[in-house]
C-alpha positions, -999 to +999 in steps of 0.1 A: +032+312+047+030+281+032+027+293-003+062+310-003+087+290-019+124+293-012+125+314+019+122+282+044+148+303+068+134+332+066+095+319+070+109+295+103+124+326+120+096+351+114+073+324+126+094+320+155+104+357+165+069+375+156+041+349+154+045+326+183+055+361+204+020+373+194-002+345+194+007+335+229+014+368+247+008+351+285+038+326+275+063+352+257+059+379+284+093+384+298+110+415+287+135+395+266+110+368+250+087+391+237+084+399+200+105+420+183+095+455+182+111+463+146+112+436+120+130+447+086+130+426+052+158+438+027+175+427-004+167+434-040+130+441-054+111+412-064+120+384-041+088+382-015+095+412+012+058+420+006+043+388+003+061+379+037+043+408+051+009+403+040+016+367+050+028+372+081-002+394+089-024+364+083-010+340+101-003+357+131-042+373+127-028+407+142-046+438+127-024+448+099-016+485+092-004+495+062+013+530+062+027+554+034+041+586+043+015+602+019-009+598+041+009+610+075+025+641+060+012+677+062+019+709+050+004+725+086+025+725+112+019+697+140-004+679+119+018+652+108+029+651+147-014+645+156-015+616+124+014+595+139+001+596+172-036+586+156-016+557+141-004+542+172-030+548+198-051+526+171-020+499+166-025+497+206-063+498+214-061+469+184-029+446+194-018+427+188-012+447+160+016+447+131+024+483+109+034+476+081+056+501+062+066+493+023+096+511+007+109+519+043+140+543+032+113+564+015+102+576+051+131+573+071+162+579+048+188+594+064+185+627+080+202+660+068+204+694+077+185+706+042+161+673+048+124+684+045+111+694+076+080+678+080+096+642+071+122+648+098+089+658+121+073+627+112+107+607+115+114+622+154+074+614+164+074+586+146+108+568+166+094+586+198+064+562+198+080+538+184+105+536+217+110+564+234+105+574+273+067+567+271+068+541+253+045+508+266+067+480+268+038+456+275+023+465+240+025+442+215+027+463+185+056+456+158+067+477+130+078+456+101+095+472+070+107+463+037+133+485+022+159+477-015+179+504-001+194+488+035+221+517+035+199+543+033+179+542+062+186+566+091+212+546+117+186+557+147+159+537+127+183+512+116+189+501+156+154+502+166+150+471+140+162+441+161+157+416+137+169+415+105+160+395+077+177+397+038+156+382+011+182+371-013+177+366-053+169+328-053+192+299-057+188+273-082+170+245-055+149+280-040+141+286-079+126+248-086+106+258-053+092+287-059+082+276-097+070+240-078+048+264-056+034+285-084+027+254-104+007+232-080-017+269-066-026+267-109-034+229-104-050+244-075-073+269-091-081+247-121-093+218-107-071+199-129-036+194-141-027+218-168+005+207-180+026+181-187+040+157-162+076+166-169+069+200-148+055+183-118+072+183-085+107+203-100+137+188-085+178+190-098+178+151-103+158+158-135+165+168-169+137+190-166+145+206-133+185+215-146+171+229-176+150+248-155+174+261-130+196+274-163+168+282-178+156+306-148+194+319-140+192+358-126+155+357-121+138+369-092+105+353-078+088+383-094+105+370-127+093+339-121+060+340-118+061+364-149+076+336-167+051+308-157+021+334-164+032+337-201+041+301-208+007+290-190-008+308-214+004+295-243-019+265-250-048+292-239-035+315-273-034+285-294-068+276-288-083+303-289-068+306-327-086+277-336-114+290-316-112+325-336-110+304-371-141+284-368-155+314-361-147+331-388-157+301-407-188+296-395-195+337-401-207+335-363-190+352-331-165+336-311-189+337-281-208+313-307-188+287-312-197+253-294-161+249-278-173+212-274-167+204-308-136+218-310-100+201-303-092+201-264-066+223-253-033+209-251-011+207-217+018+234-212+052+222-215+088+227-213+086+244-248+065+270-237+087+281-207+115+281-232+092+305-258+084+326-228+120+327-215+130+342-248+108+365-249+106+378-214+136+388-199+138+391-159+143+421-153+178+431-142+191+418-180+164+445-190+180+467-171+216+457-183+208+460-221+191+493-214+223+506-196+243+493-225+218+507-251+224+543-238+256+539-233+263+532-268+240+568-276 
């Protein structure tokens, strides 16, 4: 969890609720101070719901399942019942154990009388096992879900979820983290520093951090890492231009080329995140100027 910029509350009560619960069962035993049973992320799409999962999953080391409704639903009749059962008799012979379910209002939007029948099937089984009379409250088995769509989730799954988590659209400071974060796992990577000193260590006391945080207004951390992949990879184009040249000059392939002898790559810089900003919009303005486009048809 370290790697997740921004979401400091968020990581320090998941940490709290879930990991410590699970890594020391014989302390958190009591039937009040064990881990939550249902753990829901929510809030718009590209802000970290997943990579809290998968992160969470590591750090508590609890075997992480990943379940879709594809692969629970049939067209036979009980089979989808036998598949959810399958799925937590192996949660608890493996507990502690963590199932995972992305794009939760998918599988447990709310129920109608013309709903499909085998999702409602799967739904009923699926919240039977999940707390019902036979239910082992003993097991340490949580069900963590990540849903855009927080009102459409049936209000019998909504309850069983007894902690709740949004995962807003970052702030200017959680923005200058998040980039901070993406910048210093590239250092990592590289083995060296790859752009100039003006983007090290972000922070609002800078000219470069403001111009940042207006430069990064609207975006999500999916946005953001969009942005620093392009703008990274600007010095990368550049060079391989003059790469492509003396190629062509030397009649030979690129492959070739003694890249030795040639100019060294420069560093990124603020430049490039201002090129890439113009050039990729996050995506709810894409959105936006779509709507307006077809309005206009």
């Amino acid at each position: 969890m370290e790697d997740i910029g921004g979401l400091n509350n968020t990581v320090g009560g998941l940490r709290n609720n879930i990991v410590l619960p699970l890594q020391l069962p014989g302390l958190f035993n009591g039937p009040f101070t064990s881990a939550s049973k249902g753990v829901l992320l929510y809030g718009p799409p590209g802000n970290g719901k997943t990579m809290l999962a998968k992160a969470l999953a590591r750090e508590s080391k609890a075997c992480f399942i990943s379940l879709k409704p594809s692969t629970l639903l049939d067209i036979h009749l009980g089979v989808t019942n036998k598949l959810v059962a399958a799925v937590w008799r192996l949660a608890t012979q493996l507990q502690p154990s963590i199932i995972y379910i992305d794009e939760a209002d998918a599988m447990f939007a709310t129920r109608v009388e013309s709903g499909h029948e085998t999702l409602a099937q799967l739904k009923a089984e699926f919240m039977q096992r999940w707390d019902g009379p036979e239910t082992r409250q003993d097991a340490q088995v949580v069900v963590l879900a990540a849903t855009n769509m927080l009102h459409a989730l049936d209000p019998a799954i909504r309850r069983r979820f007894t902690a709740a988590y949004k995962i807003p659209r970052p702030n200017g400071a959680s923005r200058l983290a998040i980039l901070n974060k993406i910048l210093k796992k590239h250092i990592a990577a590289l083995g060296t520093v790859f752009f100039e000193p003006t983007l090290l260590n972000l922070n609002p006391s800078t000219g470069a951090g403001q111009e940042m945080i207006e430069l990064t207004k609207d975006y999500t951390g999916s946005d953001l890492a969009n942005l620093c992949k392009h703008a990274l990879q600007a010095p990368l184009r550049e060079w391989a231009g003059v790469l492509r040249s003396r190629a062509i000059e030397l009649d030979c392939s690129m492959e070739e080329v003694d890249g030795a002898a040639l100019p060294a790559c420069r560093q990124a810089s603020l430049e490039d995140f201002r090129t890439a900003h113009r050039l990729n919009l996050p995506c709810n303005i894409q959105s936006q100027s779509n709507r307006r486009v077809r309005a206009s048809l």
